[in-house]
N, C-alpha and C positions, 0 to 999 in steps of 0.2 A: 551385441549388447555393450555395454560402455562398463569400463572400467569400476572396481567399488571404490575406487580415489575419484568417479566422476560423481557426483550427487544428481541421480536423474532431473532430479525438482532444477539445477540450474545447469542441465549438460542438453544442446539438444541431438539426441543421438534416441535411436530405436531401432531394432533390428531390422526392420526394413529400409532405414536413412536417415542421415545424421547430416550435420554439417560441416561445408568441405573442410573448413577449418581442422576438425576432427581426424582427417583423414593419417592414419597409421596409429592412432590411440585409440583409436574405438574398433569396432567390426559391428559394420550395417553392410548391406546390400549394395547402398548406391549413398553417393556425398553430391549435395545439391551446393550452389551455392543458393544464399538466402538474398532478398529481398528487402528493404527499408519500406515500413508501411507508416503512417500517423494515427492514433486513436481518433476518431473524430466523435465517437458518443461520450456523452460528459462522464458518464461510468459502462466498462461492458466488461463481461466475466470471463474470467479464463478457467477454464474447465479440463478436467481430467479426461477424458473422452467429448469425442466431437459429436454429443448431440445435447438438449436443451435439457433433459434429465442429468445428467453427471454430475458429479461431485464438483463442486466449486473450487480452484485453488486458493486463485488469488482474484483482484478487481485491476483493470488497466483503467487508469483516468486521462480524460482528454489531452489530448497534444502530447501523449507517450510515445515515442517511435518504440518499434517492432519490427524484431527483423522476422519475418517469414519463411517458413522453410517447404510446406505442403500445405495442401488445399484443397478439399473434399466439392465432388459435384452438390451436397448438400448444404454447402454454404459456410461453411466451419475451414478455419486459417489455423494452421499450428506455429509455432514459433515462440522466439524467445526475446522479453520483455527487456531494454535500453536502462531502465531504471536502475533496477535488481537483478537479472538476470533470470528472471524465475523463466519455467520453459512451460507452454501449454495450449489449450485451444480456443480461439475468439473467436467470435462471430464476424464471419467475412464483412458484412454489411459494415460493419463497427469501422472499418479501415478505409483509410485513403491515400493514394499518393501523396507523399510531405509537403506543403505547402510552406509557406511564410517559416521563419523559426520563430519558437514561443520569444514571446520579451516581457510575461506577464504572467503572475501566475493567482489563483482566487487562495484570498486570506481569509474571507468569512467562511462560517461553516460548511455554509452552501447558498449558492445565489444563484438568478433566473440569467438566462440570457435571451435577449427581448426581438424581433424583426424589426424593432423602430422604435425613435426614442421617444417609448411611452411604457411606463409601466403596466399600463392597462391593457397593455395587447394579450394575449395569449404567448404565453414564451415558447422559445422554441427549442429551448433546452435547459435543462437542472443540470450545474456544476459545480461541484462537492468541491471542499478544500484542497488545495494541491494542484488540481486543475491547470495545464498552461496553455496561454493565450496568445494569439499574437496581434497585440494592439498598433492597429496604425493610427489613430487620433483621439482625439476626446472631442466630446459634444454636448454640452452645460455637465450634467450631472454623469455623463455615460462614458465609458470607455468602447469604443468602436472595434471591432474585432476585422480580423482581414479577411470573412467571411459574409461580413456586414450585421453583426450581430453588438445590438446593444448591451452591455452589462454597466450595472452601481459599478460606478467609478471609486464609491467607498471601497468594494468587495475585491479590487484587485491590488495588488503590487509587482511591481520590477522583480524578475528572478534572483535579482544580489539582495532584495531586500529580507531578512531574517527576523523572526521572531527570539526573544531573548529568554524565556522558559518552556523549557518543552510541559514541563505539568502541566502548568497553566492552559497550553495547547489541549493538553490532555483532559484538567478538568472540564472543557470547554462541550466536552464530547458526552459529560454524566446523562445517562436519562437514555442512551443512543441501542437500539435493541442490539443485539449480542449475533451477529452473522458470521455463520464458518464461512471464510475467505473475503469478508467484507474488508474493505479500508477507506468506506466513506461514514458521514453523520445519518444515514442511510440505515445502516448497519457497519457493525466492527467486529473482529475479534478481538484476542489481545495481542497478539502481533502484531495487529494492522493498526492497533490503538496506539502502539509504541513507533512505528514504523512510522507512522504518519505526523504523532504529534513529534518527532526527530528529524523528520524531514522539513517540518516548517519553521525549524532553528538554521535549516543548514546544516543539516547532519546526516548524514546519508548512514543506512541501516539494511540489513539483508531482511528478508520477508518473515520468518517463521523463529521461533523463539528459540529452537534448539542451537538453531545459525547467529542469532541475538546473543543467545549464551557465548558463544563460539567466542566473534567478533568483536562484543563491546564492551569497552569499559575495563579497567582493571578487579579480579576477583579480592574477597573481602571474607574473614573466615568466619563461618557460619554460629554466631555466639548470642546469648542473650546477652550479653554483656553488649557487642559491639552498639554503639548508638547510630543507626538508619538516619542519615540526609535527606533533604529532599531532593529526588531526581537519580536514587541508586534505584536499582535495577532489582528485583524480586525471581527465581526462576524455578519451577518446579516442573518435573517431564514432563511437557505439552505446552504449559503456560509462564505466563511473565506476568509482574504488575510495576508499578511507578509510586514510590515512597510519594507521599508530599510532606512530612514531619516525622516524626519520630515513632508517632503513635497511627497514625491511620497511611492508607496506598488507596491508590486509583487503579482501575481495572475492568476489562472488557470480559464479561465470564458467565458460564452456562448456570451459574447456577441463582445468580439474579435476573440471569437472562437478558442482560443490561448491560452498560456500563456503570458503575460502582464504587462508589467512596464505601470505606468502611474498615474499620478495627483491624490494624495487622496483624495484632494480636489474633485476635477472632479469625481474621483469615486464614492466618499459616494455621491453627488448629483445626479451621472446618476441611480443609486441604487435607492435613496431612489423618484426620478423620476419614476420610474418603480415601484414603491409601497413599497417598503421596508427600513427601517430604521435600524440603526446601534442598535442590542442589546447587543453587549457587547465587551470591549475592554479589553485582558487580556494580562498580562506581566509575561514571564516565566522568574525564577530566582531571 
């Protein structure tokens, strides 16, 4: 088993095998080396155990590399995500040898990607925000993919290209149903709502809120007095939300079942109503 300084969620190590990397910090069986795979579905799940019932982790979106480490006769790849490092189980199908590197990545919420340039085809895949691509041309309105897939030439940009408020990213996402282990418009949590509307600044973020708390931002000491920015950080054990003024946050949560504007006031109370109280407030930048 792996060390309690390895956090299983990003170590990938199991009593049976780990990888070789690993080897004299952990105790598995057997140390593989790993494999380099590509997402190639616009969204596919990483799951806690390898069958289509398990618990959701996290979501891999297209043009993620993944390095691989086992591979069940039942179709299911375990391995650990390039991104974030989160470690868990995809659906073999979902994977391909790397092709082209992304040079593009989808800035609308979510857009189709078409077999030809027409919008009226039947698409051949839904690509959520985040999405990378790798476009070899344009063609009037489309950006061309090196698979030969049409996408709105609106809906993409260049990997250096950054969005300049992650809220804004975020309120973009209001109304998105509330999915444990989501990180599309699809569905979200609130990790994957922070994670994602940070990613599309150019700001790279670990998966889950406790590793959020961990890593981002400087802490802020917990006061009714202090006055909340837009874009500090809200964290309570399990969840997180995203100030937008002073008086209201933004937030992916079970109990609108949504993603949710609404009173922080009201919040931190219905929260800390429910048992939970605000551990820690942090300001990035």
């Amino acid at each position: 088993m792996a060390d309690a300084k390895d956090d299983p969620r990003l170590t990938p190590a199991r009593p049976d095998l780990a990888a070789k990397h690993l080897e004299g910090r952990v105790t598995a069986a057997r140390f593989v080396e790993g494999e380099v795979f590509e997402v190639s579905y616009g969204v596919a799940p990483m799951r806690r155990e390898p069958f289509s019932g398990a618990m959701q982790e996290t979501e891999a979106l297209k043009g993620e590399r993944v390095t691989i480490y086992d591979r069940t006769e039942e179709g299911w790849a375990w391995g650990q995500l390039a991104s974030d490092s989160y470690v868990g189980w995809l659906p073999d199908l979902a994977l391909y040898r790397p092709g082209a590197e992304p040079t593009h990545k989808v800035t609308a919420l979510r857009t189709f990607a078409f077999p030809g340039p027409s919008i009226k085809l039947p698409p051949a895949e839904t690509l959520p925000l985040g999405a990378r691509l790798a476009i070899v041309r344009e063609d009037a309105s489309f950006a061309v993919t090196h698979e030969g897939w049409y996408v709105p030439r609106r809906h993409v940009a260049a990997l250096d290209v950054a969005e300049s408020d992650y809220v804004a990213v975020a309120e973009r996402f209001v109304g998105t149903p509330y999915l444990w282990g989501g990180r599309t418009s699809l569905g979200v949590d609130c990790s994957g709502l922070v994670q994602t509307a940070l990613a599309a600044c150019g700001i790279d973020a670990p998966r889950d809120s406790d590793m959020q708390q961990a890593a981002l931002g400087h802490a802020l000491p917990i006061s009714d007095e202090l006055e909340l920015l837009r874009g500090d950080l809200l964290f309570w054990k399990g969840h997180v939300a995203i100030v937008r003024n002073p008086d209201s946050l933004v937030h992916a949560n079970a109990y609108h079942m949504a993603v949710a504007i609404e009173p922080t006031r009201d919040a931190i109370a219905r929260i800390a109503a429910a048992g939970s109280d605000l551990t820690a407030i942090k300001r990035l930048g």
